[in-house]
DSSP file (Angstrom, degrees, kcal/mol; ACC not computed):
  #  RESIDUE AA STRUCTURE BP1 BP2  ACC     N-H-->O    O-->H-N    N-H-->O    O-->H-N    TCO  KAPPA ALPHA  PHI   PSI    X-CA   Y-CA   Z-CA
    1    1 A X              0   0    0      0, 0.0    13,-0.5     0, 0.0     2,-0.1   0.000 360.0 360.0 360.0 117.9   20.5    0.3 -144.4
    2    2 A X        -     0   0    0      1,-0.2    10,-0.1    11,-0.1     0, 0.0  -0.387 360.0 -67.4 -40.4 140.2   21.9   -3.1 -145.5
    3    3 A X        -     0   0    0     -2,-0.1     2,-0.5     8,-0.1    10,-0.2   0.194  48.3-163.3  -0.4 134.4   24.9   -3.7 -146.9
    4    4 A X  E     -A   12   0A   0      8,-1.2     8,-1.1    -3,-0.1     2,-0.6  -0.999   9.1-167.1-128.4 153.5   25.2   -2.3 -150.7
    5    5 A X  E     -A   11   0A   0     -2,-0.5     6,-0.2     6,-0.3     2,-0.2  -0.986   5.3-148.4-142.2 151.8   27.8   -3.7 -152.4
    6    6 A X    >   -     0   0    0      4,-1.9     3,-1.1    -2,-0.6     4,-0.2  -0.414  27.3-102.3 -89.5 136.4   28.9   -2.3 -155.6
    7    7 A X  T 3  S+     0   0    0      1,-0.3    -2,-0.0    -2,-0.2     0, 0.0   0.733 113.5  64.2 -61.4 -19.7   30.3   -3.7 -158.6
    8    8 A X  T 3  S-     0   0    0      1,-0.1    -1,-0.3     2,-0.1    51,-0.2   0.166 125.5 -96.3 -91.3  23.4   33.7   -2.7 -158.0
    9    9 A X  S <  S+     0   0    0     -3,-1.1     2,-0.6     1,-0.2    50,-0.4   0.777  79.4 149.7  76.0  11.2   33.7   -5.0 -155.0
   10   10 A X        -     0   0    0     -4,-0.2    -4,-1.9    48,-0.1     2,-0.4  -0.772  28.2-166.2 -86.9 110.2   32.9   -1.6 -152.8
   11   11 A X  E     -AB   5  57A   0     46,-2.8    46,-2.2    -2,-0.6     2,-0.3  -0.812   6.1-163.1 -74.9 128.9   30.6   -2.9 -149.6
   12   12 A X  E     +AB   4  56A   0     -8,-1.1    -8,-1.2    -2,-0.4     2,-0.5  -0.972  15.1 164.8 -89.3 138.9   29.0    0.0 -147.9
   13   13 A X  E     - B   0  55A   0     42,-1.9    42,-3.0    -2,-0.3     2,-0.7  -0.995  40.8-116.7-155.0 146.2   27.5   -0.1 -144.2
   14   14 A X  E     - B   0  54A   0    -13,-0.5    40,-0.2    -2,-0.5     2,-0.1  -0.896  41.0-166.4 -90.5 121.1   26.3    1.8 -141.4
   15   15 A X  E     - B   0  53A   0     38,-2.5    38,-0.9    -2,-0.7     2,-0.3  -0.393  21.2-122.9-105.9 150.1   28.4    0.9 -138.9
   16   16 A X        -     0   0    0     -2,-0.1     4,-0.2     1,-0.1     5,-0.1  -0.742  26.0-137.3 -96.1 167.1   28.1    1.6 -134.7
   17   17 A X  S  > S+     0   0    0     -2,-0.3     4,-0.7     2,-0.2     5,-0.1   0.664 105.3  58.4 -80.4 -37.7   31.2    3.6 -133.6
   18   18 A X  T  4 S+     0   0    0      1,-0.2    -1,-0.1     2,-0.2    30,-0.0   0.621 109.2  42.2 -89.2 -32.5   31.5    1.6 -130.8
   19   19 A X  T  4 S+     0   0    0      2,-0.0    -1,-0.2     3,-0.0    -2,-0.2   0.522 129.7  21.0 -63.2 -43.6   31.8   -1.4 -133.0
   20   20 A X  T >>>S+     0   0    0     -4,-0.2     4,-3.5     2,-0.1     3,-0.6   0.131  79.5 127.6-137.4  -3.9   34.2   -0.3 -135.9
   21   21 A X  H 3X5S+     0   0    0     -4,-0.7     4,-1.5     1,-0.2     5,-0.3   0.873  79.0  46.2 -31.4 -34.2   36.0    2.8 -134.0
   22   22 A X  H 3>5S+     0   0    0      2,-0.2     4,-2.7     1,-0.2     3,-0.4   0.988 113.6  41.5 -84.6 -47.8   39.4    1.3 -134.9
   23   23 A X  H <>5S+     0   0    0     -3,-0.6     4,-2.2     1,-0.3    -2,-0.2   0.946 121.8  46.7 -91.2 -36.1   38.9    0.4 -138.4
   24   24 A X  H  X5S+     0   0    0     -4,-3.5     4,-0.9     1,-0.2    -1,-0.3   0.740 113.4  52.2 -71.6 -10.3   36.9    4.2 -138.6
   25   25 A X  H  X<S+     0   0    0     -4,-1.5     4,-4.0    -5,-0.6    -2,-0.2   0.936 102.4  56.2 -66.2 -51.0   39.8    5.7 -136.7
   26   26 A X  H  X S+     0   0    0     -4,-2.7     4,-2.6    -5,-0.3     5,-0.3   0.954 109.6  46.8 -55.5 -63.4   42.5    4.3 -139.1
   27   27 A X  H  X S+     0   0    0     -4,-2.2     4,-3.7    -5,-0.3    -1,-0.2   0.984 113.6  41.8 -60.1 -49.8   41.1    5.9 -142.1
   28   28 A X  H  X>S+     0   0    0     -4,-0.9     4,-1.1     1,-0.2     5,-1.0   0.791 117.1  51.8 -83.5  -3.2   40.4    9.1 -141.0
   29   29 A X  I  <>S+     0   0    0     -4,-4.0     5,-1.6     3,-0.2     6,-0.2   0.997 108.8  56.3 -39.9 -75.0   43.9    9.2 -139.1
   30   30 A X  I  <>S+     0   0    0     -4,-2.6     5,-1.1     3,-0.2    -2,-0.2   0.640 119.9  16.6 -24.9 -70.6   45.0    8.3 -141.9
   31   31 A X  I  <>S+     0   0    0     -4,-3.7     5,-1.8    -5,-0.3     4,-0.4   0.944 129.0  44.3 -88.8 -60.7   43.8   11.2 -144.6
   32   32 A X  I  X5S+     0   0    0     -4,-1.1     4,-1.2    -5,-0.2     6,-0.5   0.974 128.5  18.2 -91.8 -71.0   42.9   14.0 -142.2
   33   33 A X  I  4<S+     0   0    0     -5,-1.0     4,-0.3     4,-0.2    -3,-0.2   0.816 133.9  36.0 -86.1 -15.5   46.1   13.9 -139.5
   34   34 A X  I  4<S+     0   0    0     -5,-1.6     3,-0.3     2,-0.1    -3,-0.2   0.991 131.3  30.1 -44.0 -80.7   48.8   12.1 -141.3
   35   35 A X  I  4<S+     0   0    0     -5,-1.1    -3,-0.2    -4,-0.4    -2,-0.1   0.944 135.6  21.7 -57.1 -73.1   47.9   13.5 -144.8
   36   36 A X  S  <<S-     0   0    0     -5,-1.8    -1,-0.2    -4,-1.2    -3,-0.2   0.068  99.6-121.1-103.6  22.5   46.5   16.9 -144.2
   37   37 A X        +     0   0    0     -3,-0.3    -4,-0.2    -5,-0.3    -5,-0.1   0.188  43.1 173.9  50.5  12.7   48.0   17.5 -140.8
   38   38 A X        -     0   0    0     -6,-0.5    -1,-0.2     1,-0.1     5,-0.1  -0.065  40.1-111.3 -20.2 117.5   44.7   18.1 -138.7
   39   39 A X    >>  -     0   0    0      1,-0.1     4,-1.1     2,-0.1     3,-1.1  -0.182  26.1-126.4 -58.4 163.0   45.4   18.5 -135.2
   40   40 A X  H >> S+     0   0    0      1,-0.2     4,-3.9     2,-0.2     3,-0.7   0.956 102.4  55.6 -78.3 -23.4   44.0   15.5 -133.4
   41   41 A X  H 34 S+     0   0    0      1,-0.3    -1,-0.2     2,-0.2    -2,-0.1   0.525 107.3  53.9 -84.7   6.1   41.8   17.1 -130.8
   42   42 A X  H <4 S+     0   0    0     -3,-1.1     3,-0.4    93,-0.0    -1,-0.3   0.449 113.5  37.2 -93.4 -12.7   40.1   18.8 -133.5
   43   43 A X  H << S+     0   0    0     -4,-1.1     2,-0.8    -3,-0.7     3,-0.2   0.717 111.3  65.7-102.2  -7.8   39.2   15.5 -135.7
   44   44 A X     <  +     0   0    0     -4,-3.9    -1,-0.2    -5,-0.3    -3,-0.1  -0.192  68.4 156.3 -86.6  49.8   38.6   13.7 -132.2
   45   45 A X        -     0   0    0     -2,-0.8    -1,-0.2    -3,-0.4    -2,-0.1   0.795  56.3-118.1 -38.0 -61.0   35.6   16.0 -131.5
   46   46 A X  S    S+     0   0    0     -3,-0.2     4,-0.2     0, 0.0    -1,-0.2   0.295  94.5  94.0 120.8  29.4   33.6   13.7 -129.0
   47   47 A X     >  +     0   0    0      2,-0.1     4,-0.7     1,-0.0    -3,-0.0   0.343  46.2  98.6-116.7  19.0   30.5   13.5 -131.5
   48   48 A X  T >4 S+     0   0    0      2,-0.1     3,-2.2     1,-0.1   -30,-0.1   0.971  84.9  56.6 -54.8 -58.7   31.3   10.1 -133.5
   49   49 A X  T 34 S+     0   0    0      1,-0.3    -1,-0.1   -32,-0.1   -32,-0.1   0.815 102.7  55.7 -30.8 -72.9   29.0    8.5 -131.1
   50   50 A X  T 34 S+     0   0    0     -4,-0.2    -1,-0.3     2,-0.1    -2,-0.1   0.640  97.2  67.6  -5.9 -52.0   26.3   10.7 -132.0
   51   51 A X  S << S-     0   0    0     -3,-2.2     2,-0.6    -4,-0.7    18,-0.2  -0.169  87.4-101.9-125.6 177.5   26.1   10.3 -135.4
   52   52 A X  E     - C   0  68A   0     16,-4.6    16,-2.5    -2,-0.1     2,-0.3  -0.860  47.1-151.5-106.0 135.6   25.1    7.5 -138.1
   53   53 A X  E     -BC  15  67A   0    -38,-0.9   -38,-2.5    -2,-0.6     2,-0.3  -0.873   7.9-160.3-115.7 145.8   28.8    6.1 -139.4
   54   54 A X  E     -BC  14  66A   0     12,-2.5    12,-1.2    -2,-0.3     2,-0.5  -0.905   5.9-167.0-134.1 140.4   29.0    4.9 -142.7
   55   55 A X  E     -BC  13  65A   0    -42,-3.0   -42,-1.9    -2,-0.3     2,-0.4  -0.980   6.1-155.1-151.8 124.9   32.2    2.5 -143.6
   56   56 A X  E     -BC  12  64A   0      8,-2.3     8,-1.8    -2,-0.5     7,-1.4  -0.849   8.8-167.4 -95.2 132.1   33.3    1.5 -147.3
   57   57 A X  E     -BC  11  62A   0    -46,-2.2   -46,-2.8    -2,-0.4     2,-0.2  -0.923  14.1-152.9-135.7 137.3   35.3   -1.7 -147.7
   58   58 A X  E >  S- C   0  61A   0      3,-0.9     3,-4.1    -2,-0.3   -48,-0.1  -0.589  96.3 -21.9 -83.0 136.6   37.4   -2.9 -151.4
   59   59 A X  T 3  S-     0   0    0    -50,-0.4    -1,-0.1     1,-0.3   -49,-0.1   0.412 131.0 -48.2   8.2  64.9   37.2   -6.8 -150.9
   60   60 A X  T 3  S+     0   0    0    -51,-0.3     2,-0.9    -3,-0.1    -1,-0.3   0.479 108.1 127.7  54.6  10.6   36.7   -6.5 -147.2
   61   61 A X  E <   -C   58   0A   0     -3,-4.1    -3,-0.9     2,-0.0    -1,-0.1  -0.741  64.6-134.0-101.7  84.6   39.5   -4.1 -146.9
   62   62 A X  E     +C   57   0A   0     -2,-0.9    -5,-0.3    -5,-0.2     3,-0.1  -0.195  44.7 155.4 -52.7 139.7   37.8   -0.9 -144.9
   63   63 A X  E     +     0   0A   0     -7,-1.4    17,-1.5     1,-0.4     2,-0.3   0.454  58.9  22.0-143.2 -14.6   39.4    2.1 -147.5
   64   64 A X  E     +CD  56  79A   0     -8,-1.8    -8,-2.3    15,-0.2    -1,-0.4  -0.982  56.1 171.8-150.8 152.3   36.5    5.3 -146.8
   65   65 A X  E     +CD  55  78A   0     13,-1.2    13,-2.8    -2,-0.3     2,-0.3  -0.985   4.0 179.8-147.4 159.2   34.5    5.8 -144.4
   66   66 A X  E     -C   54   0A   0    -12,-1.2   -12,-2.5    -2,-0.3     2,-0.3  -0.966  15.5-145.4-152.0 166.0   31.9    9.4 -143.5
   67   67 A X  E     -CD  53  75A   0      8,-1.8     8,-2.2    -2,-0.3     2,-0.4  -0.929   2.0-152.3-136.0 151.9   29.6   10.2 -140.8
   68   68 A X  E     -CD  52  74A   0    -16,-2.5   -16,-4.6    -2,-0.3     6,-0.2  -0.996  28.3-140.6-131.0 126.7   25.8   12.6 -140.9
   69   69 A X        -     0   0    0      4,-3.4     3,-0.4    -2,-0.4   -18,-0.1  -0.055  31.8 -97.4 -71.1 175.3   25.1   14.3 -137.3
   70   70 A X  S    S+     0   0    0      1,-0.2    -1,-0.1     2,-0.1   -19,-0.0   0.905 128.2  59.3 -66.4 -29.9   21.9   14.4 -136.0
   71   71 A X  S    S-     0   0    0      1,-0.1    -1,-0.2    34,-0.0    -3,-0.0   0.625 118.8-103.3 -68.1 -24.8   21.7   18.0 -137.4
   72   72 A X  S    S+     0   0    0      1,-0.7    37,-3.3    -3,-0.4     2,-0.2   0.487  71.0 141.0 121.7   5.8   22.4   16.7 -141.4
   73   73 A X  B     -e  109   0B   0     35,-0.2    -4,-3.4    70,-0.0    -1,-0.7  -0.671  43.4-149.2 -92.4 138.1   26.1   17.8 -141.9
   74   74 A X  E     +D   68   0A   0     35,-1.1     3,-0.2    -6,-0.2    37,-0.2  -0.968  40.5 156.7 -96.4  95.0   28.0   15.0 -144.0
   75   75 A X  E     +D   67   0A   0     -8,-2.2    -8,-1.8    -2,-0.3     3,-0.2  -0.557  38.4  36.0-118.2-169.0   31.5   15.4 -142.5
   76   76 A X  E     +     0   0A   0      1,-0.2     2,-0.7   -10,-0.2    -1,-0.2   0.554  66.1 166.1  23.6  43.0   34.7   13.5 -142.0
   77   77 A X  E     +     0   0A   0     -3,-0.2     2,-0.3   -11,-0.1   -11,-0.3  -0.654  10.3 162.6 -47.0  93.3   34.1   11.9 -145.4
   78   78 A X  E     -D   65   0A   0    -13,-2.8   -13,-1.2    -2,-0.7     2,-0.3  -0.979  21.6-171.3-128.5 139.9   37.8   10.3 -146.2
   79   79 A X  E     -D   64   0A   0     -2,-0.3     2,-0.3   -15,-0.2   -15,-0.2  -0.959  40.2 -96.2-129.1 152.6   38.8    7.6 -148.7
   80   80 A X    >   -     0   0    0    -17,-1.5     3,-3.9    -2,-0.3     4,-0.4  -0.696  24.9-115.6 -97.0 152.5   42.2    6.2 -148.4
   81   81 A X  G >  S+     0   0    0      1,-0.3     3,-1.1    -2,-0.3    -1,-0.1   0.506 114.5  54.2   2.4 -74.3   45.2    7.5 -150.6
   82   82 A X  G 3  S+     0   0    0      1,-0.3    -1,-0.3     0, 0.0   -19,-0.0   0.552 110.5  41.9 -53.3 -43.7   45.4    4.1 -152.2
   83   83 A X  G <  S+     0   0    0     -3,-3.9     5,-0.3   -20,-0.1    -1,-0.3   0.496  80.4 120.1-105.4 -19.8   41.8    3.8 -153.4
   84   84 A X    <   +     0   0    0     -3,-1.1    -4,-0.0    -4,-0.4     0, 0.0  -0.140  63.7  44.4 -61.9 164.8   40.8    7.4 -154.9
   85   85 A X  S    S+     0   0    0      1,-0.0    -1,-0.2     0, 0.0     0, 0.0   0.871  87.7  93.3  62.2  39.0   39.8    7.7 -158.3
   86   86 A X  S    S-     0   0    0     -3,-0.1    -2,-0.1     0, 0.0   -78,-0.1  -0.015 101.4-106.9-138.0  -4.1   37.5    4.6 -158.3
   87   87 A X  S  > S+     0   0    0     -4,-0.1     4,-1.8     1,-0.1     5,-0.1   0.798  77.7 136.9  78.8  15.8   34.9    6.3 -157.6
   88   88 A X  H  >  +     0   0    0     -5,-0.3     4,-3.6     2,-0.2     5,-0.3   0.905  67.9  60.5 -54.4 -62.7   34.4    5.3 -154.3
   89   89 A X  H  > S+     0   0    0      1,-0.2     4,-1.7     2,-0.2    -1,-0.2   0.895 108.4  43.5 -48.9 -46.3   33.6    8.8 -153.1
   90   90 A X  H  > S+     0   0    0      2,-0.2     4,-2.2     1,-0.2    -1,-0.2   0.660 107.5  53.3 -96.7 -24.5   31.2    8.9 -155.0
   91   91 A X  H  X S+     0   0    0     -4,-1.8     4,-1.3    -3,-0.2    -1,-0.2   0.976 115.5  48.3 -75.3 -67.0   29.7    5.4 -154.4
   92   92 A X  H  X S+     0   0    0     -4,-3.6     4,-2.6     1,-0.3    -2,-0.2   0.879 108.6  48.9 -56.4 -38.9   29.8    6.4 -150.3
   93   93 A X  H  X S+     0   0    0     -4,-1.7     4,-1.4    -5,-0.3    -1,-0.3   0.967 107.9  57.5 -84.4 -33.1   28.2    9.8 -150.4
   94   94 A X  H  X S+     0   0    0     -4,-2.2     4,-3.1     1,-0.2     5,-0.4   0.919 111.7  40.3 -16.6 -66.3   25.5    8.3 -152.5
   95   95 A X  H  X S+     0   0    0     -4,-1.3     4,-1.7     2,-0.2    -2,-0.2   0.848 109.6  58.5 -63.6 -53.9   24.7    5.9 -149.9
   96   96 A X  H  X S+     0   0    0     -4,-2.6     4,-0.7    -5,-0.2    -1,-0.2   0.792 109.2  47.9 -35.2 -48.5   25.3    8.7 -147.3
   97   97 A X  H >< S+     0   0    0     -4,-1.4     3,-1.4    -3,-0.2    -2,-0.2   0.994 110.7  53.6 -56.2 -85.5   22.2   10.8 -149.3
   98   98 A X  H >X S+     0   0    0     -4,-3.1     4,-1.8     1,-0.3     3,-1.1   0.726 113.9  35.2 -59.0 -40.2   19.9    7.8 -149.3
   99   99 A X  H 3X S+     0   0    0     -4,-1.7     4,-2.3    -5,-0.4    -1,-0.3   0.895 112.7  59.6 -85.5 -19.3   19.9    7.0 -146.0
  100  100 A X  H <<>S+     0   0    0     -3,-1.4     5,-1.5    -4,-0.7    -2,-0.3   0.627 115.4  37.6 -65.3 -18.0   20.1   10.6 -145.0
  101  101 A X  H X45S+     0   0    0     -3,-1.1     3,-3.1     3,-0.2     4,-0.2   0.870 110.8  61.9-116.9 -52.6   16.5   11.0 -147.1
  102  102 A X  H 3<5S+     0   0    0     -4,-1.8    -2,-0.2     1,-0.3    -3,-0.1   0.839 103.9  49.2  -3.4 -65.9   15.5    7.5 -145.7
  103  103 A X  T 3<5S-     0   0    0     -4,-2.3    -1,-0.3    -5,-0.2    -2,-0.1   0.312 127.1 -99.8 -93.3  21.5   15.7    9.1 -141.9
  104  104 A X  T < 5 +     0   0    0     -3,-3.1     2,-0.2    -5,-0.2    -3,-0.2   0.809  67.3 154.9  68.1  33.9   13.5   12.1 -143.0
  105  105 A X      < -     0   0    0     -5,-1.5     3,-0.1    -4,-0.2    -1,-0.1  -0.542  29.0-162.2 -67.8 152.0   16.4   15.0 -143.6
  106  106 A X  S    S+     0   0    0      1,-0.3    40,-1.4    -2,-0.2    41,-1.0   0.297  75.8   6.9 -91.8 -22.9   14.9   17.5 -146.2
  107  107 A X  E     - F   0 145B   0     38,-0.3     2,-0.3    39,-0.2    -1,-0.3  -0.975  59.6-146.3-164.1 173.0   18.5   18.4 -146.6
  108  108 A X  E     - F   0 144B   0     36,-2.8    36,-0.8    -2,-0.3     2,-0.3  -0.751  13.8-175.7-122.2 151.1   22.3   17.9 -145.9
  109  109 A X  E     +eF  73 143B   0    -37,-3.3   -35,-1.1    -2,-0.3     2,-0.2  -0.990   6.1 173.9-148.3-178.9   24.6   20.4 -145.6
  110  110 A X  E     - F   0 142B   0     32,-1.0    32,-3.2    -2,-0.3     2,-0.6  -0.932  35.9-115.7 178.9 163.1   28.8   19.8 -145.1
  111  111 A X  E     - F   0 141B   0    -37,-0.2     2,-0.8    -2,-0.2    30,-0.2  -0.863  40.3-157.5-104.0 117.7   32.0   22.1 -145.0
  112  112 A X  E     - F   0 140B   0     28,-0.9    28,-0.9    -2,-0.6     5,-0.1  -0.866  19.0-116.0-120.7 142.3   33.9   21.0 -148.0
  113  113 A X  E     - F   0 139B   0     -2,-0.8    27,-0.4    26,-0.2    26,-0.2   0.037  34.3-115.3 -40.9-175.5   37.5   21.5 -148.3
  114  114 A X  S >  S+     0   0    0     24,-1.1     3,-0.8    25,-0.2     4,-0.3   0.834 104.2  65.6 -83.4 -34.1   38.0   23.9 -151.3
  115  115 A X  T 3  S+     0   0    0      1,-0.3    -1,-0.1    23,-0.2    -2,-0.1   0.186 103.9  38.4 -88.4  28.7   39.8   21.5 -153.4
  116  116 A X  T 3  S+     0   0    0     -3,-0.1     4,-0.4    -4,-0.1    -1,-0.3  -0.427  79.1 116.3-146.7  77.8   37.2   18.9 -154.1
  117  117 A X  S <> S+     0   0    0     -3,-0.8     4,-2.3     2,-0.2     8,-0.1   0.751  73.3  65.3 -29.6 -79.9   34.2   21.3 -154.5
  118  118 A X  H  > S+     0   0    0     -4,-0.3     4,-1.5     2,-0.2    -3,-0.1   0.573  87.6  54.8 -25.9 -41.0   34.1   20.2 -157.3
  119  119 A X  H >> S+     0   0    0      2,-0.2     3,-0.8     1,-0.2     4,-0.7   0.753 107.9  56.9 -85.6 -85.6   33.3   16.8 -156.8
  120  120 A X  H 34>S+     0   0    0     -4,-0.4     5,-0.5     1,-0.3    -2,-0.2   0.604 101.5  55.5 -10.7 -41.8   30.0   18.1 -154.6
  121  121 A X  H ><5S+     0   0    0     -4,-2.3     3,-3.8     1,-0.2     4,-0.4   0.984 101.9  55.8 -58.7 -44.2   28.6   20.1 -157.3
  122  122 A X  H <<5S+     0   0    0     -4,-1.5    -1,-0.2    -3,-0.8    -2,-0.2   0.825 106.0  50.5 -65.1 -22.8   28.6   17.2 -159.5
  123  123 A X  T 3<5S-     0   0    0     -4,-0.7    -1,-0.3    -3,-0.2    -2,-0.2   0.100 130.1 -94.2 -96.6  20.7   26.6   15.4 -156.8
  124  124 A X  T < 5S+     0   0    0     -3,-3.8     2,-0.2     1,-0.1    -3,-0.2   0.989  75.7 146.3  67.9  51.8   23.9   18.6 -156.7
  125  125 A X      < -     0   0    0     -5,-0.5     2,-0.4    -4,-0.4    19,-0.2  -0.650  37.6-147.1 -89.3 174.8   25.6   20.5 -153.6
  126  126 A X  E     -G  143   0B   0     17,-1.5    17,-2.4    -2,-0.2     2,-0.5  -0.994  10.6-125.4-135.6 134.9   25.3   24.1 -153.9
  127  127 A X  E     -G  142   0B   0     -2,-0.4     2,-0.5    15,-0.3    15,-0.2  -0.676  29.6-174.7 -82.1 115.2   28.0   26.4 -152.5
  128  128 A X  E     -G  141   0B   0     13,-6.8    13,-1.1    -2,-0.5     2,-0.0  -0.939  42.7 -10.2-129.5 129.5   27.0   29.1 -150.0
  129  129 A X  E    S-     0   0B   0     -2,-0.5     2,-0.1    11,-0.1    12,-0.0  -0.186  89.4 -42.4 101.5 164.8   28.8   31.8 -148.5
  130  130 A X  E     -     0   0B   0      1,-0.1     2,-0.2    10,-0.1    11,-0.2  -0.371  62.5 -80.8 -91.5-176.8   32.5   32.5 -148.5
  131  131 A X  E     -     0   0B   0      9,-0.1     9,-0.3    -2,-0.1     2,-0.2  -0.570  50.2-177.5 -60.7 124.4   35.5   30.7 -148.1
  132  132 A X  E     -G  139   0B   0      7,-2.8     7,-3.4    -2,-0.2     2,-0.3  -0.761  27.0-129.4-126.4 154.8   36.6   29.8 -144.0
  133  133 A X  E     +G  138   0B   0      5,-0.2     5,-0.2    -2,-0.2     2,-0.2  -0.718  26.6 179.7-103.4 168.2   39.4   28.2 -142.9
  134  134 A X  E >  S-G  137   0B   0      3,-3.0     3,-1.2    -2,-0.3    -2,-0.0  -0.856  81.5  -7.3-170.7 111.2   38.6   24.9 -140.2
  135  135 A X  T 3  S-     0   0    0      1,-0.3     3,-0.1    -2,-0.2   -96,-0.0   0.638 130.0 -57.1  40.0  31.8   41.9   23.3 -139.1
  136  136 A X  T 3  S+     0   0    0      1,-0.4     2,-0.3   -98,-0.1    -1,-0.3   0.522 112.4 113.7  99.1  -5.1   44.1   25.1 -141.4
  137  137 A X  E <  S- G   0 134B   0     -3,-1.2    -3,-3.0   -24,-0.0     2,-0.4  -0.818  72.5-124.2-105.4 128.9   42.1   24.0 -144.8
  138  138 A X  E     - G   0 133B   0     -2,-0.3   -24,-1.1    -5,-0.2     2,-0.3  -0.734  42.4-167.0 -71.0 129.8   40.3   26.7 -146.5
  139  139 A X  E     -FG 113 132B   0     -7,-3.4    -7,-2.8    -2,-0.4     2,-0.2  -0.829  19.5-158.3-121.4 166.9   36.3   25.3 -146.6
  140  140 A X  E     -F  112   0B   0    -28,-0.9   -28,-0.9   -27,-0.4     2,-0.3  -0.678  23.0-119.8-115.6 143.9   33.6   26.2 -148.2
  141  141 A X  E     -FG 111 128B   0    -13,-1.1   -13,-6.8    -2,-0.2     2,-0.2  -0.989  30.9-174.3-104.4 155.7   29.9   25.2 -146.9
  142  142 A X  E     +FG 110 127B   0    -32,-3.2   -32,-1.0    -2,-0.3     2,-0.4  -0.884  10.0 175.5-119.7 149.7   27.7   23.3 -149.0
  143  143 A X  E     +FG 109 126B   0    -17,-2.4   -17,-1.5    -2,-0.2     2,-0.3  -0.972   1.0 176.9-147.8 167.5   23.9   22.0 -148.9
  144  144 A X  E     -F  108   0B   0    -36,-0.8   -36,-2.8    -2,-0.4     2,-0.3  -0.885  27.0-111.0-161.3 145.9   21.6   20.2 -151.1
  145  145 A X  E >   -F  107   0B   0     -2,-0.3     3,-0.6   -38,-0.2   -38,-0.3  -0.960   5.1-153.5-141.3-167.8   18.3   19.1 -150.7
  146  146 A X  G >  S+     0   0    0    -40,-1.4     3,-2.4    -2,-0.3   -39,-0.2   0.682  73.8  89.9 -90.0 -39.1   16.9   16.0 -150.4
  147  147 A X  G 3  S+     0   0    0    -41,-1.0    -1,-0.3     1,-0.3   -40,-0.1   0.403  96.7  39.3 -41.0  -8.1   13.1   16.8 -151.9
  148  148 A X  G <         0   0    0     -3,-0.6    -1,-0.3     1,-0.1    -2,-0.1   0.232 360.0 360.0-134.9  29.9   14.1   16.0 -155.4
  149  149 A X    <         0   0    0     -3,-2.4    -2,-0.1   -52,-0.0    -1,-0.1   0.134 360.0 360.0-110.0 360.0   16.3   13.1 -155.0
């Protein structure tokens, strides 16, 4: 995947970890153990490396960034504070989807907090299963697939 850039001046790219680790650290410092108090050794898993990392920049300014494992989970999906409600989320997990159907997923799945659900359905997730808690956040999982996209 290339660049996409967006009309609102939102760049998306697949990023190496290895490459952009700081700038992908920062964010999801940032929203998951700042914001929502995640301990760190649970958002420092040891599988960024693994995985294809996807990093959103506002006028070169990195602001969201999410990652899809080799297995098809969309996790650690964060936009910062400053920038939500622009549609940004919505711009990255697009872009997340497409490349996910690109590299020959049939489906995604991802554990989505409870209080933006919401935004997944709109983007054709389906909600399975009950509510779990995962670093103190009640989640949900969600899956969609890819075949009709």
């Amino acid at each position: 995947m290339t660049a996409q850039t967006i009309s609102t001046g939102l760049e998306i790219n697949i990023v190496d970890w290895h490459d952009r680790q700081d700038a992908l650290q920062a964010i999801r410092k940032s929203v998951f153990i700042d914001e929502q108090h995640v301990p760190k050794e649970l958002e420092w898993d040891g599988r960024d490396t693994e995985c294809t990392q996807f990093l959103a920049s506002h006028n070169s300014i990195p602001v969201a960034t999410a990652r899809l494992t080799p297995d098809g989970q969309i996790g650690r999906m964060a936009v910062l504070k400053d920038f939500r409600g622009r549609g940004f989320g919505s711009q990255l997990l697009i872009a997340v989807l497409e490349q996910a159907k690109l590299a020959g997923y049939k489906q995604v799945f991802l554990h989505a907090q409870v209080n933006v659900i919401e935004f997944y359905l709109k983007h054709g997730f389906i909600a399975e299963g009950d509510v779990f808690i995962d670093a103190g956040i009640e989640h949900r999982s969600m899956r969609l697939s890819l075949d009709d996209r």
